[in-house]
C-alpha positions in Angstrom: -1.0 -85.8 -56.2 1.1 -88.1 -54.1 4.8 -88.9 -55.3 5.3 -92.4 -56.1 8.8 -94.3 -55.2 10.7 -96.8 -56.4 9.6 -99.4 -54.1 5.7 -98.5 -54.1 5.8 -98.6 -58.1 8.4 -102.3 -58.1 5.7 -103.6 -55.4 2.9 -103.2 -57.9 4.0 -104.8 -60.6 5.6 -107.5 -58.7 9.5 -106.8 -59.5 11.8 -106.5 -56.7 14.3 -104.2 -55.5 16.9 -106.9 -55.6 16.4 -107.5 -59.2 17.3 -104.1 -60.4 20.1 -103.4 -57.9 21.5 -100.0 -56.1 20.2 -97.1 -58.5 19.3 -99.9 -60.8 22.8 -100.8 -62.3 22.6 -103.9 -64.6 23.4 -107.7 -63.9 27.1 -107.0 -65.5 28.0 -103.7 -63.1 28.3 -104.3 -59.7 26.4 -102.0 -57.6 28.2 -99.4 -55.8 28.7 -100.2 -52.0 25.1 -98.5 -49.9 26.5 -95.6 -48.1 25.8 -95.4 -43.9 23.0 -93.3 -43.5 23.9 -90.0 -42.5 23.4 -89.4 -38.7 20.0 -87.6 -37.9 20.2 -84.5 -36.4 20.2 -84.0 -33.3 17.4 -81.6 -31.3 14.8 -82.2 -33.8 11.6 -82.5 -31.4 13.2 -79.6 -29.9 13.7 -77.5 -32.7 10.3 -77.9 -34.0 8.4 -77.1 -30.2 10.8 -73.9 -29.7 9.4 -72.8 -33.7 5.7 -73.5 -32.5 5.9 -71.6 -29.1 7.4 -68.4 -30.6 5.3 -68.3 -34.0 2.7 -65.5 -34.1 -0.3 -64.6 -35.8 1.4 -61.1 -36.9 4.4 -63.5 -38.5 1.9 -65.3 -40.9 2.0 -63.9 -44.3 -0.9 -63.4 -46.2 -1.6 -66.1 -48.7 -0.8 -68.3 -45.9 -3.9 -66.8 -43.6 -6.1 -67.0 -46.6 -5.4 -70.5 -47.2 -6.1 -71.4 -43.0 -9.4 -69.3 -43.9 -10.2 -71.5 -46.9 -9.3 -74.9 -45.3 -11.7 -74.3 -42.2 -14.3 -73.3 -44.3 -13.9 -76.6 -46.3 -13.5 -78.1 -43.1 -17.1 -77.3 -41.8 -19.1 -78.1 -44.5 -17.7 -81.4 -44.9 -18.7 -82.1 -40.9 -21.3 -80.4 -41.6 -22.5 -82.7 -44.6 -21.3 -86.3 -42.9 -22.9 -85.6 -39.8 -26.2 -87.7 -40.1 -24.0 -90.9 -42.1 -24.6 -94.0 -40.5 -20.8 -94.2 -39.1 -21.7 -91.0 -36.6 -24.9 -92.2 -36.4 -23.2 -95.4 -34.5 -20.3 -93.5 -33.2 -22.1 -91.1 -31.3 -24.7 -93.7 -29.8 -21.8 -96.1 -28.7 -20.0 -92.9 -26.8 -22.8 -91.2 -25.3 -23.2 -93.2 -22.0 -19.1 -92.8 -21.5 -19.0 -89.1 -22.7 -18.2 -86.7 -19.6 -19.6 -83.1 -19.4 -21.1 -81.6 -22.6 -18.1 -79.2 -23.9 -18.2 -79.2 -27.1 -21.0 -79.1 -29.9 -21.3 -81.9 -32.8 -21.4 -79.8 -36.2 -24.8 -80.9 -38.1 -25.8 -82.6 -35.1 -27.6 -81.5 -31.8 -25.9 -83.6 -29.1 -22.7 -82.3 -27.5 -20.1 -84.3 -25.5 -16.6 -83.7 -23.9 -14.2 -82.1 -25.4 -11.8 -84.8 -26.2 -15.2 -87.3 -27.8 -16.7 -83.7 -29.4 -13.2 -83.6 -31.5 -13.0 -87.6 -32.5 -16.9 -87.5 -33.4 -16.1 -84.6 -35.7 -13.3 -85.8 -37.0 -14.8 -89.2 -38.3 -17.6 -86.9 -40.2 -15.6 -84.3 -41.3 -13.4 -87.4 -43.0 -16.3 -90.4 -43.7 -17.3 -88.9 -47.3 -13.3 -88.4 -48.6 -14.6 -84.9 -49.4 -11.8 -83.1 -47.2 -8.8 -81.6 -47.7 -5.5 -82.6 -49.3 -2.1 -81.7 -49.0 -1.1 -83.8 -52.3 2.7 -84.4 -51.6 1.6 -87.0 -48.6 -2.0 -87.2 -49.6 -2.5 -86.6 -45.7 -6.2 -84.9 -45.1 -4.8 -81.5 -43.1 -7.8 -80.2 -41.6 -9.6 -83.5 -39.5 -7.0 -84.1 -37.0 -6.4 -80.3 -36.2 -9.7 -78.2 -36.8 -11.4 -81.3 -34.7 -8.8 -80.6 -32.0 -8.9 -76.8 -31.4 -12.5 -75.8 -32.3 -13.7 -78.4 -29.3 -11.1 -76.7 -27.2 -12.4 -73.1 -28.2 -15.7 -73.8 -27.0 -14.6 -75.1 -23.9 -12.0 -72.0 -23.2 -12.7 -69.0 -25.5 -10.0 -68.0 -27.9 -9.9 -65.1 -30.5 -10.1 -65.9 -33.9 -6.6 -64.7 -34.7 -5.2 -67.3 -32.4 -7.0 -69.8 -33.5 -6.1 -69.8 -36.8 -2.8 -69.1 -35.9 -2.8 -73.1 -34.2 -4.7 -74.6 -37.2 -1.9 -73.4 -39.5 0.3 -74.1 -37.3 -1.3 -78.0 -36.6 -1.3 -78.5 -40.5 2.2 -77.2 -41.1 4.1 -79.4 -38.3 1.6 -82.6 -39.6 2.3 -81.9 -43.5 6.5 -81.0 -42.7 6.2 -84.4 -40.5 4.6 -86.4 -43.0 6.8 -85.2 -45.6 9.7 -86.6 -43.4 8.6 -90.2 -44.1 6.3 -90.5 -47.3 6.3 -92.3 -49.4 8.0 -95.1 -47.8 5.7 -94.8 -44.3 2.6 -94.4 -46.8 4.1 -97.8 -48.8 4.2 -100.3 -46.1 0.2 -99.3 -45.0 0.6 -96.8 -42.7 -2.7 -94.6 -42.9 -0.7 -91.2 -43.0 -3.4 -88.3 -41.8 -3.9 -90.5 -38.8 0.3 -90.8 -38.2 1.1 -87.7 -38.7 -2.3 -85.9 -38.1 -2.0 -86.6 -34.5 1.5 -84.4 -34.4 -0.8 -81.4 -35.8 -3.2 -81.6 -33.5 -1.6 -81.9 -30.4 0.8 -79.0 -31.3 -2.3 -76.5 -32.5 -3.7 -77.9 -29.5 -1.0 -77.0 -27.2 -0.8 -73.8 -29.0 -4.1 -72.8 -27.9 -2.9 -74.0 -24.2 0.0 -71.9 -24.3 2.6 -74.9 -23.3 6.2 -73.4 -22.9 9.0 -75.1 -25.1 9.5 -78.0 -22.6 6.4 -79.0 -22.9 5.7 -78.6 -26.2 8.6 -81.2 -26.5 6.4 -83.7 -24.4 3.3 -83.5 -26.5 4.8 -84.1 -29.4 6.4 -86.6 -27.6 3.2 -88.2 -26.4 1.3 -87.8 -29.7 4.4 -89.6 -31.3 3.3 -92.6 -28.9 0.3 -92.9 -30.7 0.1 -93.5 -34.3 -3.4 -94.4 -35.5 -4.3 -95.8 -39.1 -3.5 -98.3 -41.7 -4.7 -98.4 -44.9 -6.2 -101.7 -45.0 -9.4 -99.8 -43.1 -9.6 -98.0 -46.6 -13.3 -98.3 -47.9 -15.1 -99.1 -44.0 -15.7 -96.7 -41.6 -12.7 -97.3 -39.9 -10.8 -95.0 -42.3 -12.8 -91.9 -41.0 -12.0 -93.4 -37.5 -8.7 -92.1 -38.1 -8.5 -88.8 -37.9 -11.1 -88.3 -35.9 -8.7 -90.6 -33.2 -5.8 -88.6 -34.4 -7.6 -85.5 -33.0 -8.6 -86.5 -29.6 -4.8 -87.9 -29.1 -3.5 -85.1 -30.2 -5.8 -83.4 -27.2 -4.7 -86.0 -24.7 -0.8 -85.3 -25.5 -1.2 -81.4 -24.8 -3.4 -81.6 -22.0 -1.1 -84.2 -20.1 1.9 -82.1 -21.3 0.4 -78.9 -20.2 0.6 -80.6 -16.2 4.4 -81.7 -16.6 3.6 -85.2 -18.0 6.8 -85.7 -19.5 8.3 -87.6 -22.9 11.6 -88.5 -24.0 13.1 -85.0 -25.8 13.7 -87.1 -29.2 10.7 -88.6 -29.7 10.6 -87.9 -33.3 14.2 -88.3 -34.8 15.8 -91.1 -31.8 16.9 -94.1 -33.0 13.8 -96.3 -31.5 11.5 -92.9 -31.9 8.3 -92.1 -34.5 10.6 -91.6 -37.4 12.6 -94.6 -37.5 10.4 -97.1 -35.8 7.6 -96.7 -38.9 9.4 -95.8 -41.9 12.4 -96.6 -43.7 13.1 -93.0 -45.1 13.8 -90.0 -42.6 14.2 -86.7 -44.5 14.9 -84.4 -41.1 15.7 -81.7 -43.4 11.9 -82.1 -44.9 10.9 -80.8 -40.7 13.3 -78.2 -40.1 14.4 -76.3 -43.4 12.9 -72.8 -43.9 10.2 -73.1 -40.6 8.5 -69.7 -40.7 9.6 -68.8 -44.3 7.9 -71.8 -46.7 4.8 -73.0 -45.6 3.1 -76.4 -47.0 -0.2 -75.2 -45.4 -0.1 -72.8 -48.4 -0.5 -76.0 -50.5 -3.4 -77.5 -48.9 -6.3 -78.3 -51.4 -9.7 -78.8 -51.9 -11.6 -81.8 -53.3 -14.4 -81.2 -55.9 -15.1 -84.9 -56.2 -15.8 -87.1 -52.6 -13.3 -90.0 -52.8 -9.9 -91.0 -53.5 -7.3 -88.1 -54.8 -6.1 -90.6 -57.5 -9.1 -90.5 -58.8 -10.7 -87.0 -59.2 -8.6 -86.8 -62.7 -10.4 -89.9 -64.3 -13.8 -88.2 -62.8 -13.1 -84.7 -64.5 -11.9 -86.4 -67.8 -15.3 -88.7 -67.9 -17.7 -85.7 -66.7 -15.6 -83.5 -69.7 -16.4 -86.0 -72.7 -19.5 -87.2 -71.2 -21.2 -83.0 -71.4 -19.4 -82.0 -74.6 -20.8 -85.0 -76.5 -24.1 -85.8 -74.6 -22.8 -89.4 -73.9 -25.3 -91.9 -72.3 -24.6 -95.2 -70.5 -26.3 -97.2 -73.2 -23.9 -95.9 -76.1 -20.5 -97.1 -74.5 -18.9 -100.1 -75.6 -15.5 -99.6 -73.2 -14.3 -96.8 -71.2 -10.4 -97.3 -71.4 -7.6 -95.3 -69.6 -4.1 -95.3 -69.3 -3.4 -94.5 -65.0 -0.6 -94.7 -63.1 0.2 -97.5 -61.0 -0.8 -95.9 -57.7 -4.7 -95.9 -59.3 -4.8 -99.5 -59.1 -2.9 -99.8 -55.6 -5.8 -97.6 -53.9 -8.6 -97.9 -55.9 -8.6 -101.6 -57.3 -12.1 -102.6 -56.0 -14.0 -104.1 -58.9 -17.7 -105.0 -57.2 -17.6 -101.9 -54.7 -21.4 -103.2 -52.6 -21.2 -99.9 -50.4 -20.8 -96.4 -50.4 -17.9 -96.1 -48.8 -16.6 -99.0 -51.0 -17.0 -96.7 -54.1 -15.0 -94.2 -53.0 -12.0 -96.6 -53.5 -13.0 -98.4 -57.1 -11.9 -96.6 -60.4 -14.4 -98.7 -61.6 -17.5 -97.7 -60.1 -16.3 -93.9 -60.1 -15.8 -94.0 -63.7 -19.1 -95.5 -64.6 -20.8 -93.3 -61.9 -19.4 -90.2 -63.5 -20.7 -90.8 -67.1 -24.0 -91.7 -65.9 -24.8 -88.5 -63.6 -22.3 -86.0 -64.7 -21.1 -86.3 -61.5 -18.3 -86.9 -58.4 -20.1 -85.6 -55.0 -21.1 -87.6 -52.1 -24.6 -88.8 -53.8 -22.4 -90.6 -56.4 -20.5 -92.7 -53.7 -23.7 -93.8 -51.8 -24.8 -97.1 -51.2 -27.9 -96.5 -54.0 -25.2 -95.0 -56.4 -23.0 -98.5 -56.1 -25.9 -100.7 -56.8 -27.7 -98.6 -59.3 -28.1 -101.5 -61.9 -27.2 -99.2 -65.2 -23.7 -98.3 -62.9 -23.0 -101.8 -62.3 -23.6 -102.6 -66.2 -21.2 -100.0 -67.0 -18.7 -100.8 -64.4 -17.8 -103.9 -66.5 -16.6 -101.9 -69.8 -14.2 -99.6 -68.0 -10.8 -101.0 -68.7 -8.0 -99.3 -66.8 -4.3 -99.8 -67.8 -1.3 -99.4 -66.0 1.1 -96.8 -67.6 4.2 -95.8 -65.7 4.8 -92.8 -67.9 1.2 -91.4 -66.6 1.7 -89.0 -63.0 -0.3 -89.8 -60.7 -2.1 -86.8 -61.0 -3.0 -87.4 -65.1 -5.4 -89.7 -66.6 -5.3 -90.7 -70.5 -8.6 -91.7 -71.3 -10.9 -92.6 -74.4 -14.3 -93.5 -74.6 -15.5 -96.0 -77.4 -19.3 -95.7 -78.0 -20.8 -99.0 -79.8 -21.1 -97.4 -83.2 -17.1 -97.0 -83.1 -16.6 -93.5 -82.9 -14.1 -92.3 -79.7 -13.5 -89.6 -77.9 -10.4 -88.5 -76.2 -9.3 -86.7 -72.9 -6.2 -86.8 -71.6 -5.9 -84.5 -68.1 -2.8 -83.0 -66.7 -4.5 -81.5 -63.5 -7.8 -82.0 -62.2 -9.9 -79.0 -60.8 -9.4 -79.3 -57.6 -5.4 -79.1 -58.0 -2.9 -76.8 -57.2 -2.3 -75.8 -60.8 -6.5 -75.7 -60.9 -8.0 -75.0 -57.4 -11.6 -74.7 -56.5 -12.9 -70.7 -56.1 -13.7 -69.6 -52.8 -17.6 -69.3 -54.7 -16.8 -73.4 -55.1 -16.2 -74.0 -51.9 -19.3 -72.0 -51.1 -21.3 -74.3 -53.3 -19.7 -77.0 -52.0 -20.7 -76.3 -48.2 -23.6 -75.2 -49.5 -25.0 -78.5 -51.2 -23.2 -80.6 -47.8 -25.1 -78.5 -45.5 -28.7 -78.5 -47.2 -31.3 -80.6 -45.0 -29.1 -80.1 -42.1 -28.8 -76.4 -41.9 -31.4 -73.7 -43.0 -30.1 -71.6 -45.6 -29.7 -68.9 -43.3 -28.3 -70.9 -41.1 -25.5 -72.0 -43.6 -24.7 -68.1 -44.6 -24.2 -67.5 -41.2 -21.9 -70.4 -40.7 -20.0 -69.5 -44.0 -19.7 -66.0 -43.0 -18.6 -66.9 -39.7 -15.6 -69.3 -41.5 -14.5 -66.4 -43.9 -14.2 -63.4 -41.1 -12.7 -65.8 -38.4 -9.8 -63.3 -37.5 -11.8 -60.9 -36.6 -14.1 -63.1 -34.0 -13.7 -62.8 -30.0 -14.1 -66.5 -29.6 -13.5 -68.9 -32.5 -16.0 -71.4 -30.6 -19.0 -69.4 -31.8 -18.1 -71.3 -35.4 -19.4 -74.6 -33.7 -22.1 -73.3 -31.9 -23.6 -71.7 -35.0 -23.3 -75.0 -36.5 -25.5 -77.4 -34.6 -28.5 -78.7 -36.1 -31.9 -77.6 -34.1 -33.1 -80.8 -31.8 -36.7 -82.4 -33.1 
């Protein structure tokens, strides 16, 4: 779960920095004079292209490749699943008279378009359920921006499997070290951070895959730097899934303009006016830099069981939990009450969600919607789920409270049925987690249920078998091609 700060957690409950002072010294002890900021280092941009150039497949340790296996897999079944939404639906309709020569395949779908409109269209459906990915120390979605990027490439220039999941590690490690560098402060202010930082992985899996020497690996990380894409306000439209799926196609356009000499300044990322300090107030350099090749934060990428906000997946597990080991029905609840942390609140406030995508960003609604169908998937955060009239009634007794002591990634929850008796759950990590992760057999479920009435069954083995055994494939693009819905 995401880290909270100081400023993030005064801002929600309306205190100000000013009124606690420096490191919070009391009204009687002057604060200690702020220390300059240390000077940022210097080579940065540079240091992080040389690192991408040289790093092999063969250098990859082994947890590390399992976990690029595991987050492509999830990867395609949620594009898979949010092909036919409405959003695509539009997306694709609006692009198709300005798409160039058909490239690249739309998973789920039948129509293909250019490379650089294949990657954005699959990156708005592999993001527009909040089913994806998560590296929880940014809460950046890995997988959209850089899987979009590379597997349109493959299928426009063949690349072995090895190599390819060589760049989407690769992609996710330099977005997740790069958003680390700035969150939570970036995150704080609205920045929508797998669109910031996304476009960083993508253009550097991406120029991985068109083997850019260190120069101009410098210059598409330079480029992508130039365009930061997402704030959180689009939370809850389909502008959010808009997001990565830009973040991917910009990441394309950096590489393939650095790839011919197109050139950037060489500091991009750490100069004074560059990425780092023109959008965030915190720059943790070291965050970038320390231990490349040797810790990996695409080891910590995980898995959502529930499709919507992070924050909320504990409040989801805890309802479904009391709700099957009690047999607990909507018309026996007089209040649902829960003790969150603030960040709940901040992201997930909306009281009268009145669409799907709405739901995916109201504690309220996912509460009620949990105890009513036992469950958190993409059914539950549909336009019928946020109107059904039994989980509006019930959206009025759940009472969340604000509890500084709770992580972000707990929930302290009791359910009060009308005859008095209550039943308590307090969670310490969802499934889902790092401490609890999904199985690869979940995941398979998971695609499984995304891909049914898109894909065949067979064709959905096929697809999954083609995910799990990826090193071993002479062109990565076959993944894609396997995964396009037949034309009627």
């Amino acid at each position: 779960m995401p880290r909270i700060g100081r400023r993030s957690l005064l801002a929600t409950t309306g205190l100000s920095l000013a009124a606690f002072g420096t490191g919070f010294a009391s009204a009687a002890e002057p604060a200690a004079p702020a220390k300059p900021p240390a000077p940022a280092p210097k080579d940065v941009t540079r240091t992080l292209a040389k690192y991408l150039v040289g790093a092999s497949y063969d250098q990859l340790p082994a947890n590390v490749r399992k976990e690029g296996v595991r987050t492509l897999l999830n990867w395609v079944g949620v594009a898979v699943g949010g092909s036919h939404h409405q959003t695509v639906d539009i997306a694709s309709s609006a692009l198709a008279p300005f798409s160039g020569p058909q490239q690249a395949s739309l998973l789920g779908r039948s129509e293909r378009f250019d490379v650089m409109n294949a990657a954005f269209l699959n990156g708005v459906s592999s993001h527009i359920f909040d089913y994806d990915d998560t590296h929880l120390k940014t809460v950046i979605h890995p997988a959209g921006p850089v899987a979009s990027a590379i597997l349109a490439l493959a299928e426009m220039t063949p690349v072995n499997g090895k190599d390819f999941l060589n760049a989407l590690v690769l992609g996710v490690e330099t977005e997740c070290r790069i958003g680390n560098a700035v969150y939570p402060n970036h995150y704080d202010v609205g920045w929508h951070i797998t669109g910031t930082a996304g476009v960083f992985g993508a253009a550097a899996a991406a120029g991985k895959l068109l083997g850019l020497n260190e120069q101009q690996m410098v210059w598409a990380l330079g480029l992508a730097a130039s365009q930061p894409v997402g704030l959180r306000e689009s939370f809850g439209s389909m502008n959010k899934s808009f997001n990565p799926g830009r973040a991917a196609a910009n990441g394309i356009f950096a590489a393939v303009l650095a790839s011919k000499n197109y050139t950037s300044s060489d500091g991009m990322i750490e100069a004074k006016r560059g990425w780092a300090n023109t959008i965030s107030t915190k720059q943790d350099y070291s965050e970038i830099l320390d231990g490349l090749g040797q810790r990996y934060e695409a080891a910590l990428n995980t898995y959502k069981p529930f499709a919507c906000g992070i924050v909320l997946h504990p409040i989801i597990d805890a309802t479904i939990q009391l709700r099957n080991e009690n047999k607990l029905t909507a018309d026996q609840i007089e209040r649902i009450e829960m003790k969150v942390h603030p960040l709940v609140l901040e992201l997930t406030g909306k009281k009268t969600p009145r669409e799907g995508l709405e739901g995916k960003f109201s504690v309220y609604h996912a509460t009620a919607v949990a105890l009513v169908e036992g469950a958190g998937g993409e059914q539950q955060f549909s336009d019928r789920a946020v109107r059904d009239p039994v989980i509006v009634a019930l959206r009025d007794k759940v009472v969340p409270t604000v509890d500084p002591a709770i992580r972000p990634e707990q929930v302290d929850l009791t359910i009060v049925r009308k005859d008095g008796k209550t039943f308590h759950k307090f969670i310490e990590h969802a499934i889902g987690s790092l401490e609890k992760p999904m199985s690869d057999k979940d995941l398979e479920k998971k695609f499984s249920d995304l891909a049914d009435g898109i894909l065949s069954a067979a064709q959905t083995r096929r697809v999954m078998e083609l995910c799990w055994k990826v090193e071993t494939l002479p062109n990565a693009g076959d993944i894609a091609k396997a995964a396009v819905a037949t034309a009627t």
